[in-house]
N, C-alpha and C positions, 0 to 999 in steps of 0.2 A: 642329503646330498650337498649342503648349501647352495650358497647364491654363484649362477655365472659370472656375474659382476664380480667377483669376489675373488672367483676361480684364476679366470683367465687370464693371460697378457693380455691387453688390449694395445692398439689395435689389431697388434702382431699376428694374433691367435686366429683372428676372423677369416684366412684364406684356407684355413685348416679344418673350419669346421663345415658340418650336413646339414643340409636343408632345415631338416627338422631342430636341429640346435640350436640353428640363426633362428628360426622363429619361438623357440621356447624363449632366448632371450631377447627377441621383441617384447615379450609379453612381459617380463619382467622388467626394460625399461620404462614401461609402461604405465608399469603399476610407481614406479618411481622418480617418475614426470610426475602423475597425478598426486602422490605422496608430497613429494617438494611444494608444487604453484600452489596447491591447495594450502600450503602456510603462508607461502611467502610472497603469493600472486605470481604473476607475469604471462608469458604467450603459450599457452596451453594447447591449444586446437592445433597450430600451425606444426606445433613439434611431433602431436600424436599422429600426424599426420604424415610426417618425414623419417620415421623410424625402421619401414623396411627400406628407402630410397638411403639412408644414410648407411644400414649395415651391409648391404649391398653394393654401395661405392668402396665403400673399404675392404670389400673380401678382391678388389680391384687394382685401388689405390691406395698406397700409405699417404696419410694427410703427413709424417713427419717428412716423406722423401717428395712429393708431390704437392704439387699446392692447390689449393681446393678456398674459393671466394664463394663465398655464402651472401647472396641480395640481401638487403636490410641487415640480416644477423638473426633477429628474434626465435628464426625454426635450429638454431645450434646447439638448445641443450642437448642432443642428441649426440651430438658432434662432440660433446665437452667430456657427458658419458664413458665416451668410447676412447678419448685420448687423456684420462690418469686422472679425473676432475668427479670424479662419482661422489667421493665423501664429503668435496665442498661442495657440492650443489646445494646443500644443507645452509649454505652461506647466499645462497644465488640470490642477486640484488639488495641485497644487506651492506649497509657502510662496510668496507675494507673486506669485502666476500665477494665471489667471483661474479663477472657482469652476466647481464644477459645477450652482450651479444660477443661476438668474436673480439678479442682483445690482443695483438700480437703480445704486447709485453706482458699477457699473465700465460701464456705458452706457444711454446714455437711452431706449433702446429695450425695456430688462428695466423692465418699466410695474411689477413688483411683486414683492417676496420672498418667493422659498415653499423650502419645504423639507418640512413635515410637508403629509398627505395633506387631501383635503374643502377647502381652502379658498377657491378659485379665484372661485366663483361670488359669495360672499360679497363678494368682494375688487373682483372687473369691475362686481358692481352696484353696490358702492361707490361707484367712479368713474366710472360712468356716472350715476350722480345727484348729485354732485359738480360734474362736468362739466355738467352740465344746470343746474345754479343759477347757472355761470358762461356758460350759453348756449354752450358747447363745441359741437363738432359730430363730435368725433372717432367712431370705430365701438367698441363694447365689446366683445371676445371673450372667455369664459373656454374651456379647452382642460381637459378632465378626463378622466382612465381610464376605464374600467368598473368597475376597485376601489376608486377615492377615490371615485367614487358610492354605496358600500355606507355610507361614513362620515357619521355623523346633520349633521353640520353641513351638506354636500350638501341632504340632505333639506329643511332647514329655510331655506337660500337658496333651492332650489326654489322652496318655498312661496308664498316675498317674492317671488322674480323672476316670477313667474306673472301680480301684479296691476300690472305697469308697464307703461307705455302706450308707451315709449321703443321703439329700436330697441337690441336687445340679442339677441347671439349666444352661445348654448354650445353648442362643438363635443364629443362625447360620443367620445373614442377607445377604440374597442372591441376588445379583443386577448385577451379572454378568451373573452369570449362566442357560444357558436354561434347560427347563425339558422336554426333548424327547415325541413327541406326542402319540408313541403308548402305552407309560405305562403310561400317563398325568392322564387318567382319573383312569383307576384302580390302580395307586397309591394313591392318592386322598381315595377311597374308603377302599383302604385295610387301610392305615391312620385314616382313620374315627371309621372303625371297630376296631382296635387293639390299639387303644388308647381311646376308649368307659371306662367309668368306670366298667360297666357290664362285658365287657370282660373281665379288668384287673382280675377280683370275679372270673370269672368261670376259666381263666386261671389257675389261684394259686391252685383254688380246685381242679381240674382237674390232677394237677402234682402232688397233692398230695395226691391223691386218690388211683392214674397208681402205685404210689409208694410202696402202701399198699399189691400191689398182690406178695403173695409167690412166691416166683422160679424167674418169669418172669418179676415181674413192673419195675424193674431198667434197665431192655432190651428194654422191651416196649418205655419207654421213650426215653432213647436213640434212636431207630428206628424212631420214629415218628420225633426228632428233626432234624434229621440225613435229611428226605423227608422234612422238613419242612423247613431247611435252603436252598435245591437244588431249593425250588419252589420260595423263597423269594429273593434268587441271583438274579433271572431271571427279577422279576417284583416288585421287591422294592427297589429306591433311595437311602432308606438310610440304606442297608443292610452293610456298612464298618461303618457305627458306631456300628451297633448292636453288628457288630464282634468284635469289640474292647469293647462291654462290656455295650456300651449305648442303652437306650430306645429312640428311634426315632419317632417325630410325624410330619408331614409333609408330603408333602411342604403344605405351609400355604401363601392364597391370602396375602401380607403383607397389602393392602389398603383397606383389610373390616376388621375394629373396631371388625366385631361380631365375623367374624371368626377367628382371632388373640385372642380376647379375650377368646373363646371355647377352642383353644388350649391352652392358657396358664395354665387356671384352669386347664386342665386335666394335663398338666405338673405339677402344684401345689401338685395335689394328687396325683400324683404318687411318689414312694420309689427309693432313689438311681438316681445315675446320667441320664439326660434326655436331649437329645436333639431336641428343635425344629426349623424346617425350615422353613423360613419365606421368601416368595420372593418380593424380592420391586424392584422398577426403579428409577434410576437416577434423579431427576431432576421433581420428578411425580409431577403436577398439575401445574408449571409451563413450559408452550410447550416450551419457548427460552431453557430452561435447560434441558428440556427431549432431545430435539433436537440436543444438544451440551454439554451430561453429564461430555467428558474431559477437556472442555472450564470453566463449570462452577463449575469444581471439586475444585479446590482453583482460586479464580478468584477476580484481583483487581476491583476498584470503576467502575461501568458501566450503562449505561442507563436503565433503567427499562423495560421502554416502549418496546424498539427495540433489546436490550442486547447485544450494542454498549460498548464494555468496554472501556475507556477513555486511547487517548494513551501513553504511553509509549516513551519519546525520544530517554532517555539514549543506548547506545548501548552495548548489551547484551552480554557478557562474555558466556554462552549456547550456543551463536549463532555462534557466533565468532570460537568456538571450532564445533560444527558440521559443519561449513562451512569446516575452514579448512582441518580436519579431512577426508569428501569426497575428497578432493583435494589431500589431501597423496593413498587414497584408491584407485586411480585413477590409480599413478604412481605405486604405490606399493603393490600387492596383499597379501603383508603378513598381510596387518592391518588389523585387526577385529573388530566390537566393542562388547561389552559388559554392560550390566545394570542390575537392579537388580528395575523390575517395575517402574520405571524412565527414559521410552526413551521420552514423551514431555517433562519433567523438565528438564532433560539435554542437551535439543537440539538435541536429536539422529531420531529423527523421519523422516528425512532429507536424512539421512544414510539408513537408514532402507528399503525408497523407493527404495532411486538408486543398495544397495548390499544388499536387503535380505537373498542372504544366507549367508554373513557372519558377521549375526547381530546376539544375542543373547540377550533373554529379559528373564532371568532364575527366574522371580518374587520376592516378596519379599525374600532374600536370598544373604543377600550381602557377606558371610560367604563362600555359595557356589561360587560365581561370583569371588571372587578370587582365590580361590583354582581350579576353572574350566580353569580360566585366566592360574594359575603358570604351569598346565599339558597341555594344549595349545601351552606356552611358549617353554615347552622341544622338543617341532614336530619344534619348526623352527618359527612362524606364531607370529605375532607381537599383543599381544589383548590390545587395550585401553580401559579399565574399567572404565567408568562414574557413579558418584555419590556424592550423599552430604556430606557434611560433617559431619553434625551428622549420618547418616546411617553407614559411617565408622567405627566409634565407635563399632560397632557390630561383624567389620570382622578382629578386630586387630589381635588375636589370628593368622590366615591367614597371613596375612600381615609378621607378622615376621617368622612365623612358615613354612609357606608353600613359600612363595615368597624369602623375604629376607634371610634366612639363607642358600636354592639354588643359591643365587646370579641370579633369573631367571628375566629378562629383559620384565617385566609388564610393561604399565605406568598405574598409577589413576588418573584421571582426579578429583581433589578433585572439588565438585562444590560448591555455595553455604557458602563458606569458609566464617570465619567473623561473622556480627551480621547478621541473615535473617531476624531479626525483629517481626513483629506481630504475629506471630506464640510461642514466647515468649521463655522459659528455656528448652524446653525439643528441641528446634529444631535450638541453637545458635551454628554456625560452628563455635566456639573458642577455641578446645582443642586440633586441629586434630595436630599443631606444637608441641604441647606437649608430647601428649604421640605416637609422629612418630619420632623425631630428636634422640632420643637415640637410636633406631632400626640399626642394622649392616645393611652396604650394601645397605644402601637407599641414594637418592638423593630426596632433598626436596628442588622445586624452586615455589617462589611467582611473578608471574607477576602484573606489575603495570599498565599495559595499554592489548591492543587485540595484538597490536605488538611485545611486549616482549611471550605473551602468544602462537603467533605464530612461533618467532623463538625457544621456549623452547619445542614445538611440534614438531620441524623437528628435534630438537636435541635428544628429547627422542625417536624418531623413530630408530635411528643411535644407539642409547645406548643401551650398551648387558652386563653391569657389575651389573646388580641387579635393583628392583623395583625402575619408577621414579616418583614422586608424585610431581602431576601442581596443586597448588591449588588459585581456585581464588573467588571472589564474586561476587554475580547476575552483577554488572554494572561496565564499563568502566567511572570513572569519571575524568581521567587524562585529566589536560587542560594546559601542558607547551608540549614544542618539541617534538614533538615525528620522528622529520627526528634525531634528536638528540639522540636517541634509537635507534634507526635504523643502524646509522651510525657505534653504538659502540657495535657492536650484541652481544648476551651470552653466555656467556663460563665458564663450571660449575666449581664451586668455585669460580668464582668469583664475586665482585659486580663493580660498575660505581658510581666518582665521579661525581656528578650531576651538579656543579657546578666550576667557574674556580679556580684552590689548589692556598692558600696563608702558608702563614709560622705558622701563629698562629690563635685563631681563640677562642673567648668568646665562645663559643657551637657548639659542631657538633651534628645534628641528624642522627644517624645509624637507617634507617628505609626500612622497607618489602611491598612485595606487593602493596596493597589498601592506604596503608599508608606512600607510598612514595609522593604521590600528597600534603597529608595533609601536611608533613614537609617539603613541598617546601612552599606553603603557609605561615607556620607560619615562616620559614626562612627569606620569602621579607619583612614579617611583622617587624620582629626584626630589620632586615635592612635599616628598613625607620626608626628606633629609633635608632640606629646607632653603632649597635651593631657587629661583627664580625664571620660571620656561614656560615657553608655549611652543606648539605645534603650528605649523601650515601645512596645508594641505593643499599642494599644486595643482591636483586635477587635470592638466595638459601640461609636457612636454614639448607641445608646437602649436602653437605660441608660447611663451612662456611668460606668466605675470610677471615681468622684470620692475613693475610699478610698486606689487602689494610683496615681492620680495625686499626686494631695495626699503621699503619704511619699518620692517620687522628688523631686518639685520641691519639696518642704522640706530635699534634702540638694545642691541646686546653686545656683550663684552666678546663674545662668538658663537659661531653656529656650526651646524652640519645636516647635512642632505642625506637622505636617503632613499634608495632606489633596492628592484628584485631585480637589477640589471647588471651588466659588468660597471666598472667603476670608469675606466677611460672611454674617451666621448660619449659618456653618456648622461644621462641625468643632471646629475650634480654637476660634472666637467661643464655644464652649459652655465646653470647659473652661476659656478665660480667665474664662467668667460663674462658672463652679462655683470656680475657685481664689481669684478677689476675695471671693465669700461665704465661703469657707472662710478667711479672712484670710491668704491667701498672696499677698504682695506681691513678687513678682520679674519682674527686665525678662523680657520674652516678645517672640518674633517667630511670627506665623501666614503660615507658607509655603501658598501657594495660588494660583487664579489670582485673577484683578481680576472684578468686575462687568461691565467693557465685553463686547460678542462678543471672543469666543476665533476669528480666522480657522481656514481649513483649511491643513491643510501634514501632513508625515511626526508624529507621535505625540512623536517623539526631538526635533524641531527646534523643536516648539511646547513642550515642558517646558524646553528651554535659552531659547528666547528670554524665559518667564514668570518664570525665572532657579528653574524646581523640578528640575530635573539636577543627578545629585551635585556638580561642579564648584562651581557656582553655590551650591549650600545649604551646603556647605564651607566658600566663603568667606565666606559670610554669617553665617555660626556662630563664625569667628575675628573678624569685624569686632565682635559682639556683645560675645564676650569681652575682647578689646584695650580695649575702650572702659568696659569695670567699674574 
């Protein structure tokens, strides 16, 4: 017969086909979700899990005539499937191959980029009142989890989309949340009822009917609505939408085609903002994934068969940091931790066992997780706040507002710092040096190895002069001394000559973090050409040794910085601003990346193309010198 995938138009073809067809080719998307992540990694469980809710909107809506916002992005392979992108999935998060999440420019159909969690809504009524100034007539869907609903930016599109007169759809994908067994089925029923087209007729008529009686209709109504909210609190789910204004239809089987698709139409015609509930599972039709929806939520290359994910040697900077971490919490009962829906990503889950009560997982909400952190901090109680680097991004406002301008003694554990790779521009930890180093009252230190990362945790424990920011990246790949670290422990402000001080010196590399390994590398390299270098090793960003900078680059012909960060205001931009005031005038180059997005690709293949791989800094380090 061959493949449907293969067969059909898509998405064209989906309003044409039978029940049973739409799910013979669920199963075969299925099988080719699990085919693709299984080589190439990425969000697995969430997609298996949106595959009748997606073929279902499209036996509804055309995503090329309609616009359809997908929260985060990560559940869209499905989505990509079904609008002409099957054979590249093949390519999915690979350098110069399709992303994993929604991308307007690689098709017209991705109506918007998302990457971080809460924005969807904001995003669909955008363009649905956009569209409406240009008399558009297209349909607006925003498509959101039950966890990006817990994110305040949710709440607060809510609110707005509540008073608009438009037709505008949020489908509400529920995979976490259970629905209580004694209102299961008569909600269901009253759902059925009050989103009937018939009913929607007789409602309307009916209120405007009550309205027509002298004296009394507008008491009437009132009265009746007054009984009819008391009885719907009781035995309707989705009575907090209504209250803020939306038409609710739900909950909705997410994995029967017919019932997804009964509800969307009745969403279709209906007026004004609509919500429908759609409940799905984790991982549904493949058991390894149902069975393990956290395992296979982002999940690198893995066996198929057995859902053996391939391992991992390097050793784990998350890990490193919740090992530790317990072992202060041991000694010291001020520590707490703190995340913000990221206790497996950052290794906290460890912590979580041994001190549950003094863990906090305040969900999506990195915004609150500081500011709960800084009022924490004033009772005495020490909170380490973990998280990524881009999530950061969200809670800066906090950061300086509420932590730093207190001077109140937080740590962040920045995670994730650096490029994260396959995930691509919306999830590269590259700016957090940037727009953190100018903040009063912060200390910002970069470990190059688990052991610096360790001793920079017992220091920030002890530290009571203002927020201290650890930031590192997924892996430990330092491979010189590390008794030699050890020896020279860390002391803020300052950094460590890495190598033994001569008088003069063809190049010094001033380099941070992840990137002290690389510039010892391209160091030996130059050395074996016979060139004259050493290495420094910053260690903090804020403060920055502008003392043990300044006597290194007063004894070379020039130097250059290096950072896993963007190149403007960050890193390097500081000491080149600290070395001009200090009247040090030598050529500099700031290795880094660029301003523009950083795509997704392998971690290795995006430092080579930005030209920050030893090779690349190497020759750029002799082109420097050749040219004095």
């Amino acid at each position: 017969m061959g493949s449907l995938l293969d067969k059909l138009n898509l998405p064209e073809d989906l309003p044409k086909l039978d029940i049973e067809t739409l799910d013979e080719l669920a199963e075969e998307i299925r099988q080719r979700l699990v085919d693709v992540v299984s080589k190439n990694g990425g969000h697995l469980a969430s997609n298996l899990g949106i595959v009748e809710l997606t073929l279902g909107m499209y036996t509804v809506w055309n995503p090329y005539k309609d616009r359809i916002v997908w929260d985060v992005g990560h559940q869209c392979y499905v989505h990509k499937i079904l609008t002409g992108r099957n054979k590249e999935l093949a390519t999915l998060r690979q350098l110069d191959g399709i992303s994993g999440f929604p991308k307007r420019e690689e098709n017209p159909a991705d109506a918007f980029n998302t990457g971080h969690s809460s924005t969807s809504i904001s995003a669909a009524l955008g363009i649905m009142r956009g569209l409406g100034l240009q008399k558009g007539k297209s349909k607006c869907i925003a498509v959101i989890g039950d966890g990006a609903l817990t994110g305040g930016m949710a709440f607060e599109a809510l609110n707005d989309a509540a008073r608009v007169f438009n037709d505008f759809v949020i489908i509400l994908n529920d995979n976490g949340m259970s629905i209580s067994r004694n209102v299961g089925g008569m909600s269901r029923y009253l759902g059925k009822i009050r989103t009937g087209r018939s009913y929607i007729r007789i409602k309307k008529g009916l209120k405007n009917t009550l309205y027509k009686i002298p004296f009394i209709g507008e008491k009437l109504v009132k009265l009746i609505q007054k009984f009819k909210l008391s009885i719907k609190i009781l035995v309707i789910p989705g009575e907090i939408f209504e209250e803020l204004g939306f038409k609710y239809i739900g909950p909705v089987d997410g994995h029967n085609i017919k019932a997804i698709r009964d509800a969307l139409q009745k969403a279709d015609f209906m007026y004004g903002p609509v919500i429908v509930h759609v409940v799905t599972k984790k991982g549904y039709g493949y058991k390894i994934a149902e069975d393990n929806p956290d395992k296979f939520h982002g999940v690198g290359p893995f066996d198929k068969e057995t859902g053996e994910v391939y391992s991992e040697k390097r050793i784990s900077f998350s890990k490193s940091f919740s090992n530790h971490l317990c072992e202060l919490a041991e000694k010291d009962e001020r520590v707490i931790a703190i995340t913000a829906a990221m206790q497996n990503g950052t290794g906290l889950s460890d912590f979580l066992a041994k001190y549950p009560d003094r863990f906090y997982d305040v969900g999506i909400a990195e915004q609150h997780a500081i500011t709960m952190a800084s009022g924490m901090a004033t009772t005495g109680v020490k909170p380490f706040v973990a998280m990524y680097s881009t999530f950061l991004q969200r809670a800066y406002d906090q950061v300086l507002h509420d932590a730093a301008l207190q001077s109140l003694p937080i740590v962040i554990a920045v995670d994730r710092a650096g490029i994260s790779g396959m995930d691509g521009e919306t999830h590269q930890g590259i700016y957090d040096m940037a727009y953190l180093t100018h903040i009063p009252n912060i200390t910002i230190a970069a470990p190059c190895c688990i052991e610096e990362q360790i001793q920079l945790m017992d220091m920030a424990l002890e530290y009571d002069k203002g927020p201290f920011v650890i930031r590192y990246p997924a892996y430990d790949e330092y491979e010189y001394d590390r008794k030699f670290l050890a020896d020279n422990p860390c002391i803020i402000g300052q950094g460590l000559l890495m190598e033994e001080e001569k008088d003069n010196y063809d190049i010094v590399f001033i380099a941070i973090g992840k990137m002290v390994g690389t510039a010892l590398k391209a160091s030996h390299f130059l050395k074996e050409k016979g060139y004259n270098v050493n290495v420094f090793n910053a260690r903090f960003a804020n403060p920055l040794d502008v003392s043990g900078i300044k006597d290194l680059v007063s004894k070379a012909k020039c130097y250059m910085t290096l950072e896993d960060g963007v190149k403007v205001s960050g890193f390097g931009s500081s000491v080149v601003c600290q070395m001009a005031e200090e009247g040090i005038q030598k050529p500099c180059r700031i290795i880094g990346f660029p301003s523009s997005p950083i795509p997704h690709g392998s971690i290795d293949a995006l430092f080579k193309r930005y030209g920050m791989d030893v090779q690349s800094i190497a020759d750029a380090a002799i082109d420097m010198i050749e040219k004095l």
